[in-house]
N, C-alpha and C positions, 0 to 999 in steps of 0.2 A: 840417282845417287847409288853407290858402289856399297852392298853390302856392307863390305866390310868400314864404309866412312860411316854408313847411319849406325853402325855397333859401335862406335868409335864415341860419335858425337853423343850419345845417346846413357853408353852403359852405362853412369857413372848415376842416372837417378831410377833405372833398373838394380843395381846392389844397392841405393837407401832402401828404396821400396821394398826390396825381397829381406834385405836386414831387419825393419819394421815388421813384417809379415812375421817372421821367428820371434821377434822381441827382442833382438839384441839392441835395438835404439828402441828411442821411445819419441814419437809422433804423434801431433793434434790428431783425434779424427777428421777435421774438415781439411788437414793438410794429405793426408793418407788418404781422404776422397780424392781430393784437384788430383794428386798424384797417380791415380787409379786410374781417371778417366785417361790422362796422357798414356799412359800404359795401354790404356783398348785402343786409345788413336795407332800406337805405335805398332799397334798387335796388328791393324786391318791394314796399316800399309804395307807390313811382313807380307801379311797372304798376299797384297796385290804384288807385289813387285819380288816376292821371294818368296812364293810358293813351297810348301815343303821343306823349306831349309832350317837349321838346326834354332836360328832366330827365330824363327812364326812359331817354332815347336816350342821355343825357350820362355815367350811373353805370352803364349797361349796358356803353360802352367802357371804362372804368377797370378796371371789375369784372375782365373777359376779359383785361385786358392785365397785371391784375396777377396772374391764376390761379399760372401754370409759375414766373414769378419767384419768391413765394412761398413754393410747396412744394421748389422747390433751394435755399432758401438757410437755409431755417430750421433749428437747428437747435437740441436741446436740453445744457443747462451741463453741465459735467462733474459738479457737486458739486451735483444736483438738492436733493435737502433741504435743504441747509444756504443752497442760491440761495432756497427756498420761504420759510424764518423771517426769510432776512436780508435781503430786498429785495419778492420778490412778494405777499408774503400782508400786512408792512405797507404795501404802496405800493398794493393794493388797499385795503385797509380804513381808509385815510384817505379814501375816498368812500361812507365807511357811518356813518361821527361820527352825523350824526344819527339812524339808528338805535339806534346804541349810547346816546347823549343819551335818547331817548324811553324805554329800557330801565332806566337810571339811574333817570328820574324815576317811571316809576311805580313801582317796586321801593320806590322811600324813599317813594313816599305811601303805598304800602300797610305802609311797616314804620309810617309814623306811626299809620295807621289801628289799626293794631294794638296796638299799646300803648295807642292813644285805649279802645280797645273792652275789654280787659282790666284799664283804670283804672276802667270805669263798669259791666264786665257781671261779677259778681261766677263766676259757671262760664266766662267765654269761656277761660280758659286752660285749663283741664281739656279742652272741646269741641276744642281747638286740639292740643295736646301730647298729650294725653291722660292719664287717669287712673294708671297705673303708672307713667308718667313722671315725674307730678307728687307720687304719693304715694314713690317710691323717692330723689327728689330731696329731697322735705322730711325722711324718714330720714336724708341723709347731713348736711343743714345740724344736724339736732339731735348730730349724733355729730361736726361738727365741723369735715368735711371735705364742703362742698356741691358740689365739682367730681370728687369719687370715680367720678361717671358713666366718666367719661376713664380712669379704671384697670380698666374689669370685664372687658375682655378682653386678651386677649394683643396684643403692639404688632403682630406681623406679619397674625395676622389683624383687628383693627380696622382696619390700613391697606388691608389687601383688600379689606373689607367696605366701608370707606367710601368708597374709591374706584373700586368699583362701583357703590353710590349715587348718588353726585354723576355719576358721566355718565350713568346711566339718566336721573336729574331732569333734566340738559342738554339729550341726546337727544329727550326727551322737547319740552322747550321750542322747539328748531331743528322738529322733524316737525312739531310743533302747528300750526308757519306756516301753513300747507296748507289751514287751514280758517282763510285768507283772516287769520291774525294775530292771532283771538280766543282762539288755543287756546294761543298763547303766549303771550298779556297773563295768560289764568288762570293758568297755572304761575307765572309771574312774579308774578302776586298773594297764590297761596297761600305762597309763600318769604317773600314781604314779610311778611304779616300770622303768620306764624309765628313768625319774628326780632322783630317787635314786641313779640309778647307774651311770647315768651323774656325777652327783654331787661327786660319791666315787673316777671315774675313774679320774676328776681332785685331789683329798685330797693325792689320792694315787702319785700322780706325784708331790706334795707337791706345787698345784697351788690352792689350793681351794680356797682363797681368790680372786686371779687375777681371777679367772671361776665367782664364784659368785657377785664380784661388775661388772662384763661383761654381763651375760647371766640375770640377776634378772631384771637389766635395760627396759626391754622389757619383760620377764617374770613373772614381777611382776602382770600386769596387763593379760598377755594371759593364765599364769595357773589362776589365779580368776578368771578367763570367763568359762573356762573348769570346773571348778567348778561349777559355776552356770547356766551353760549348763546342769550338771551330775545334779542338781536341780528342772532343768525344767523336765529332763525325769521321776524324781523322784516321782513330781507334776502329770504328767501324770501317771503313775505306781500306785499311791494311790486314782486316780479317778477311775482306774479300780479294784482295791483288795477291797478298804473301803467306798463305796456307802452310808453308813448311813441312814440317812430317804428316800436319793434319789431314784429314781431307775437308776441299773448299767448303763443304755445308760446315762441318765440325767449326773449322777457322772463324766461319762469317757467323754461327752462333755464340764464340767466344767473344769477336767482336762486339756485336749486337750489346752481350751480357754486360762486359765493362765500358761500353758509351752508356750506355743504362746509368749506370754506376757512378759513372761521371757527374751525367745530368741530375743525378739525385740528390749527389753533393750540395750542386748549386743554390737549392734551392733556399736557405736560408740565407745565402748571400743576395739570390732577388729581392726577397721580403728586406732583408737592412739598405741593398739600393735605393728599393721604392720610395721605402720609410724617409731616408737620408734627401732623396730629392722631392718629398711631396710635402715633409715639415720641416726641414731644415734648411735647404739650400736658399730658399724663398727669404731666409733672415741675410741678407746681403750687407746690412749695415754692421754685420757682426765685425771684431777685429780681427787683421790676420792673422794672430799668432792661436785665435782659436780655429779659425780654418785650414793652415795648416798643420795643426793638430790633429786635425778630423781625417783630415787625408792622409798621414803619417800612417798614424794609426791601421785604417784599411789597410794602408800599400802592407806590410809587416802583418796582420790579417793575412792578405791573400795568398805574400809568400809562404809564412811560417807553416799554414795549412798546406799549401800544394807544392810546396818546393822542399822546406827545410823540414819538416815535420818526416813523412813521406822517408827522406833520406836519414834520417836519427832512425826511424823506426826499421828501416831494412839492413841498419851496420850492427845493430844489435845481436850480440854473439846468438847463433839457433841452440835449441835445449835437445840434448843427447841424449 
């Protein structure tokens, strides 16, 4: 990049910066932090690529002047966690939309793929599900009760059990970034193409209705987590490809930081998953205007928190 484009692209959070540092605005300490360490990223790419020049001299002074200030003033909130859900972690992750977007879409191409492939390939559901699955599930549709799955173990330990599942699978998707974001698209794929052919193999036994107001009850919110699991790894995967002014270690720890960040979110939405499919989903007799309630509810949950929430709190005028 051409000098004079990285002063271009750049200046404009070099004057808040250096206007804080005088006190002609007034800025959070932890915002004057984030803003500081950009400043040293921006300072080492100076020396490497512009040596000497009036730039590396210009962010070199800022840098120094704003060290001591800094480190006295910053301080951390009294009510840390509940400052993380209710401000930092959505005011971060309104600058990851589009990886959460890319996580969406292929998840639903691959759940269409899936159904496509279990409509035409007369074994792809058995290869998928697998055999016991598929023959203990077709036992309960002839006896009458095809969601009996949901009742075979006890509510507390199904809820253990499956709420160590689902973050393993998450886990699993945030780490996978690492190898550059193809090993999160797979996890991401094989959930998609799994939920496909779930979903076909009840339509085709003309239960899709009774399958989906049963399994969404509790799925509404574990596949959203797996999504923004497949997110986090995402997040990490673009701190290692697309470094920017950074450099690659700097980038891939910012990375790292907010799939972190991500995955921490979640965690309360595992525990309401688990909860949701280890004592409730198992009440099948229930009627549906209470199961689609329960589902409503989550979906508007998962958004309001990661979508709509997130963007109310970054249109909010900043304080001067």
């Amino acid at each position: 990049m051409r000098e004079a484009a990285f002063v271009k692209q750049n200046k404009d959070k070099w004057v808040a910066f250096e206007s804080a540092l005088s006190n002609k605005t007034k800025i959070e300490p932890d915002v004057l932090s984030d803003l500081y360490i950009e400043i040293t990223d921006h300072l080492s790419y100076a020396k490497t690529f512009y040596p000497g020049s009036n730039t590396a001299f210009y962010l070199n002074s800022i840098a120094s002047e704003a060290h001591q200030k800094i480190y006295k003033t910053k301080r951390e909130p009294k009510n840390r966690i509940l400052e993380f859900w209710k401000i930092e972690f959505p005011t971060m992750f309104y600058h990851h939309q589009r990886e959460l977007l890319i996580a969406f879409l292929v998840f639903t191409f691959f759940t269409i793929v899936g159904a496509f492939s279990a409509a035409n390939e007369g074994d792809f559901v058995r290869s998928i599900l697998g055999d016991d699955y598929v023959n203990s599930t077709l036992e309960n549709i002839e006896k009458g009760d095809p969601m009996a799955v949901y009742k075979e173990m006890g509510e507390f330990n199904m809820f253990l059990g499956i709420t160590l599942r689902n973050t393993r699978v998450a886990l699993m998707a945030f780490a996978y970034g690492i190898l550059f974001g193809v090993g999160t698209l797979w996890i991401i794929m094989q959930n998609g193409i799994m939920l496909g052919s779930f979903q076909y193999f009840f339509y085709e036994k003309g239960l899709l209705w009774e399958s989906a107001r049963t399994i969404w009850i509790h799925g509404t919110i574990e596949i959203s987590v797996i999504i923004i699991a497949g997110c986090a790894g995402l997040v990490l995967a673009n701190g290692l490809l697309f470094p920017g002014t950074y450099t690659r270690l700097e980038s891939f720890k910012r990375g790292m930081k907010n799939g972190l960040k991500i995955m921490l979110s979640t965690v309360p939405f595992f525990i309401i998953a688990g909860f949701l499919e280890g004592f409730v989903t198992r009440h099948t007799e229930m009627p549906d205007w209470l199961a689609i309630l329960i589902i409503t509810v989550s979906l508007v949950l998962i958004l309001f928190y990661y979508v709509i929430y997130p963007y109310q709190l970054n249109s909010k005028p900043k304080a001067t």
